[in-house]
C-alpha positions in Angstrom: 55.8 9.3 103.6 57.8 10.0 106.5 55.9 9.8 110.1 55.2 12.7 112.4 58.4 12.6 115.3 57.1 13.5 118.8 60.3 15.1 119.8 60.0 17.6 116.5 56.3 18.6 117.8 57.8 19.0 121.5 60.8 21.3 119.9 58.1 23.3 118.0 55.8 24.0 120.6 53.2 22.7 119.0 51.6 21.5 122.5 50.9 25.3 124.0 47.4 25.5 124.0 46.0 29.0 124.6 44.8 30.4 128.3 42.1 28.3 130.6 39.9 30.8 130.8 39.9 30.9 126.8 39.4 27.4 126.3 36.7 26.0 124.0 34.8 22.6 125.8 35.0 21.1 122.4 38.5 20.8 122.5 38.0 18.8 125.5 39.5 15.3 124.0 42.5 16.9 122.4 44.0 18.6 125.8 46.5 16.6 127.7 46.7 18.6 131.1 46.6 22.1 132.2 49.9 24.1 133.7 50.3 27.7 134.9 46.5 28.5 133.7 47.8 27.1 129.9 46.1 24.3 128.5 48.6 21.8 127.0 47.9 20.1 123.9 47.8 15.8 124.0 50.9 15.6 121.3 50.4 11.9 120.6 46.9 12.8 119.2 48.7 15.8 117.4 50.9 12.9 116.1 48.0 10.6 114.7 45.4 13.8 113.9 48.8 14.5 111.0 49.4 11.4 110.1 45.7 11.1 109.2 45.0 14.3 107.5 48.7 13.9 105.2 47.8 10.6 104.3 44.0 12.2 103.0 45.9 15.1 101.7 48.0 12.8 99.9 45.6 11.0 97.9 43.7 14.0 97.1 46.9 15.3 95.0 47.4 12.1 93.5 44.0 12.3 92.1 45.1 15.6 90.6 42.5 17.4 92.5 43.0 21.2 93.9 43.4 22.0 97.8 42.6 25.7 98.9 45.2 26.7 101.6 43.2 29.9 103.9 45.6 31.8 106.7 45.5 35.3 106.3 46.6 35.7 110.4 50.0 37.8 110.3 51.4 34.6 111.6 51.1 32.1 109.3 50.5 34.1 105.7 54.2 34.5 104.4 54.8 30.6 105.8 52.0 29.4 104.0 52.8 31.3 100.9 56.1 30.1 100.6 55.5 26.5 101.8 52.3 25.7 99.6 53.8 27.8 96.0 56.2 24.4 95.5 53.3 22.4 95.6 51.4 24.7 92.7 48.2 24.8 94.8 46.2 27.8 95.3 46.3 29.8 98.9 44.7 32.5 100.3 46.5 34.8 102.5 44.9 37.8 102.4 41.8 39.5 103.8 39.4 36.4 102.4 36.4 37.5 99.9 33.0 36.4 101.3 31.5 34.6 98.7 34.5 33.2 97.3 33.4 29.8 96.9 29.6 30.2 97.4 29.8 32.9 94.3 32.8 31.4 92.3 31.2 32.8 89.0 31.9 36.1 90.0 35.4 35.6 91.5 36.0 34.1 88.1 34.9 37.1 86.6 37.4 39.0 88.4 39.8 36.7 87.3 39.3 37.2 83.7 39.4 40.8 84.3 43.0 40.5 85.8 44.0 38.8 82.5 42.1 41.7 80.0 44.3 43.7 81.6 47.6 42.1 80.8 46.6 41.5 77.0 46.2 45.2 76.9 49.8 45.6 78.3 50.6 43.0 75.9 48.6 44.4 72.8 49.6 48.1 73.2 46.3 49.2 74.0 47.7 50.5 77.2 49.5 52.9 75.9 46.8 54.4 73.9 44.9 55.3 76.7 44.7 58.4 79.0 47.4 58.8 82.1 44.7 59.2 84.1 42.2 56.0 82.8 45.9 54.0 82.7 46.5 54.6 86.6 43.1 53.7 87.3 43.4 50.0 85.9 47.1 49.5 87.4 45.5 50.2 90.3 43.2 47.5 89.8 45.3 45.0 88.6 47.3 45.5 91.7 44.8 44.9 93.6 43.0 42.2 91.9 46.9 40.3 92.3 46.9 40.9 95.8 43.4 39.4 96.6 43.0 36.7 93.7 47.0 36.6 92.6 47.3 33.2 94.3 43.7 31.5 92.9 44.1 32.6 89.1 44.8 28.9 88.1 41.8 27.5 90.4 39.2 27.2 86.9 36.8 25.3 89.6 35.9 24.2 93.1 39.2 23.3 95.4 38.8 19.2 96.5 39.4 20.4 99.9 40.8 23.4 101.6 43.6 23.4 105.1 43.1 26.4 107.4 45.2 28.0 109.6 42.9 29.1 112.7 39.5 28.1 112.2 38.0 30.8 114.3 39.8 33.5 112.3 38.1 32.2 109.5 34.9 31.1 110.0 33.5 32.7 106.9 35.6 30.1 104.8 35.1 27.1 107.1 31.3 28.3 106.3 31.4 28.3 102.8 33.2 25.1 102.8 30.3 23.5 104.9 28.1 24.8 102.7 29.0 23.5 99.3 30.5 20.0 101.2 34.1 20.6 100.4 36.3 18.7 103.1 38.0 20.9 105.5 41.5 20.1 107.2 42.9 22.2 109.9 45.2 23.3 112.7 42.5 23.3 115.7 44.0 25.0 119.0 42.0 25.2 122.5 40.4 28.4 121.8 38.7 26.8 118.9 36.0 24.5 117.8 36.8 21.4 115.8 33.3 20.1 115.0 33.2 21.6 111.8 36.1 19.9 110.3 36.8 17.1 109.2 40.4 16.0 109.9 41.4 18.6 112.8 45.5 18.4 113.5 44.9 19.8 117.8 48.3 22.1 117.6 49.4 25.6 118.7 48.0 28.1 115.8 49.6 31.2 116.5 53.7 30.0 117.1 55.5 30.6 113.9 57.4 27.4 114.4 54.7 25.2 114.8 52.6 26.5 112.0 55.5 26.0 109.8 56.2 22.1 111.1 53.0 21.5 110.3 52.9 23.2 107.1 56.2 20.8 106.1 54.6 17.7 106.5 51.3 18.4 104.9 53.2 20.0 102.1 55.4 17.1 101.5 52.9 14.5 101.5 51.1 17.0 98.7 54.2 16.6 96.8 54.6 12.8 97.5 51.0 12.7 96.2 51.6 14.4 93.5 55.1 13.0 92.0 53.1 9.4 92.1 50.5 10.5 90.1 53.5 11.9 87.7 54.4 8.2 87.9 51.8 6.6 87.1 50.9 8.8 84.2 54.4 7.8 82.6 54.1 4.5 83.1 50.4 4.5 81.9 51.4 6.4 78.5 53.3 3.6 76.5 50.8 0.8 77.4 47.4 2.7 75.9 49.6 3.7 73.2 49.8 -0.4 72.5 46.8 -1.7 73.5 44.1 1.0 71.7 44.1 0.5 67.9 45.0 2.8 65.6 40.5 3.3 64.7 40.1 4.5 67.6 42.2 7.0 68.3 41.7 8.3 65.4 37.7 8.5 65.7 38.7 10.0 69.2 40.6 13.0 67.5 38.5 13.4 64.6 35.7 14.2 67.4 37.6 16.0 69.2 38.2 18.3 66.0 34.7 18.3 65.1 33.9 19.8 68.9 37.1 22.4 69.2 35.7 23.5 65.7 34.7 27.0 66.4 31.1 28.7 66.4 32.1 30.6 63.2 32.8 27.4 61.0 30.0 25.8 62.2 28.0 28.5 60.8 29.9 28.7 57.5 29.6 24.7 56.9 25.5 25.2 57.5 25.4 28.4 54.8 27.5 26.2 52.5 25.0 23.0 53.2 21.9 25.2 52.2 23.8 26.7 49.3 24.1 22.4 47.9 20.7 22.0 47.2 20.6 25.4 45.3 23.6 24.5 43.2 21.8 20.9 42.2 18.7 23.1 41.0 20.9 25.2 39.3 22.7 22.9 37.2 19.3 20.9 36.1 18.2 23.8 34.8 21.3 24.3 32.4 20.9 20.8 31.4 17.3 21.2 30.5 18.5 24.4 28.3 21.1 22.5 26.8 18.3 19.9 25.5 16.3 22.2 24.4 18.7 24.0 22.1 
């Protein structure tokens, strides 16, 4: 993984803080000096603060765990979309729905509904319904794509979630507290960084900088990621020779047995009543037989 270069930060800007008088105390340990009434960002804890969080990040996607990206400031949205879709990971860059992770059932919900609606497209139903009742659900489905587009892959929880201006969006960095998912983030002066976890001190409104930052914590996702590719290929030939042949088999049979649907299920029981019925059935012909 490739280190964090002080000059790039410098180039970026990453080191304008926001205005004196704007300041939050908390930030305290991350400003360097203050200069025309701007607070200036200590780059060489910038530098470390990265390093940190990519290297966390990193082994988070190697594990093959999720990681919610949140910006939905006019700044950062289209860089974070575009960055973080390579990586496969879910973002939000819209306006964020409270209760998203608190209420994940119901956002799941939503999710489903998304998908009804392209098997009717699929199916045909569509068509059969009225102009008026087909306009409605487009409608929907637009919007459903536009708020939850991004998270239909995320079945559960995210590992961890990276937001883009903290105080923008402190109901996420809530919800995150409250169910214990770790939280990484650009922190600027304005902001506070108790809350998270591995805070990266860095100018949160300059396109460039967001996007520097956005490079590195994406790559190190990928990084994390094409090990874990790796690994998997180099783990596939050895179980193959080391588990015997029993085994596997047992394994699939039970897996069989619990993919079986509910409606076989239900047909092997009927059929396992019907046995004993049979039995009787077939003493009594016998009986008949020896009486003739």
């Amino acid at each position: 993984m490739s280190r964090t270069n002080f000059n790039e930060l410098l180039e970026a800007g990453v080191h304008f803080g926001h205005l004196k008088r704007k300041w939050n105390p908390a930030m305290a340990p991350y400003i360097f000096m203050e200069r025309n009434g701007i607070h200036i960002i200590d780059l060489q804890k910038t530098e470390a603060k990265l390093d940190e969080a990519c290297n966390a990040l990193k082994q988070i996607a190697k594990s093959g765990r999720k990681i919610l990206f949140v910006a939905t400031k006019k700044q950062a949205k289209d860089i974070v979309a575009e960055k973080v879709k390579g990586t496969q990971m879910p973002y939000v860059t819209e306006r964020w729905p409270g209760g998203m992770l608190t209420n994940f059932p119901t956002i799941r919900r939503a999710v489903k509904r998304m998908t009804a609606i392209d098997k009717m497209e699929q199916d045909g139903t569509f068509k059969n319904l009225a102009k008026r009742e087909r306009l409605q659900i487009t409608r929907q489905r637009a919007k459903l794509e536009k708020m939850l587009g991004s998270i239909a892959d995320m079945t559960r929880l995210p590992a961890a979630m990276f937001i883009v201006d903290v105080s923008k969006e402190h109901i996420a960095v809530r919800e995150a507290k409250r169910l214990n998912i770790p939280l990484f983030a650009i922190v600027d002066t304005n902001s506070d960084p108790s809350p998270v976890d591995f805070p990266i001190p860095a100018n949160d409104d300059a396109s460039k900088s967001i996007s520097l930052i956005l490079d590195k914590v994406t790559a190190a996702i990928q990084e994390g990621l094409e090990e874990r590719k790796m690994e998997k290929e180099k783990e596939g030939p050895k179980d193959t020779k080391k588990g015997p042949k029993k085994k596997a088999d047992a394994k699939k049979t039970s897996a069989r047995k619990e993919d079986a649907p509910a409606e076989e299920k239900e047909v092997k029981a009927e059929a396992k009543k019907e046995e004993p019925k049979k039995e009787e059935k077939k003493a009594e012909a016998k009986e008949e037989e020896t009486k003739e």
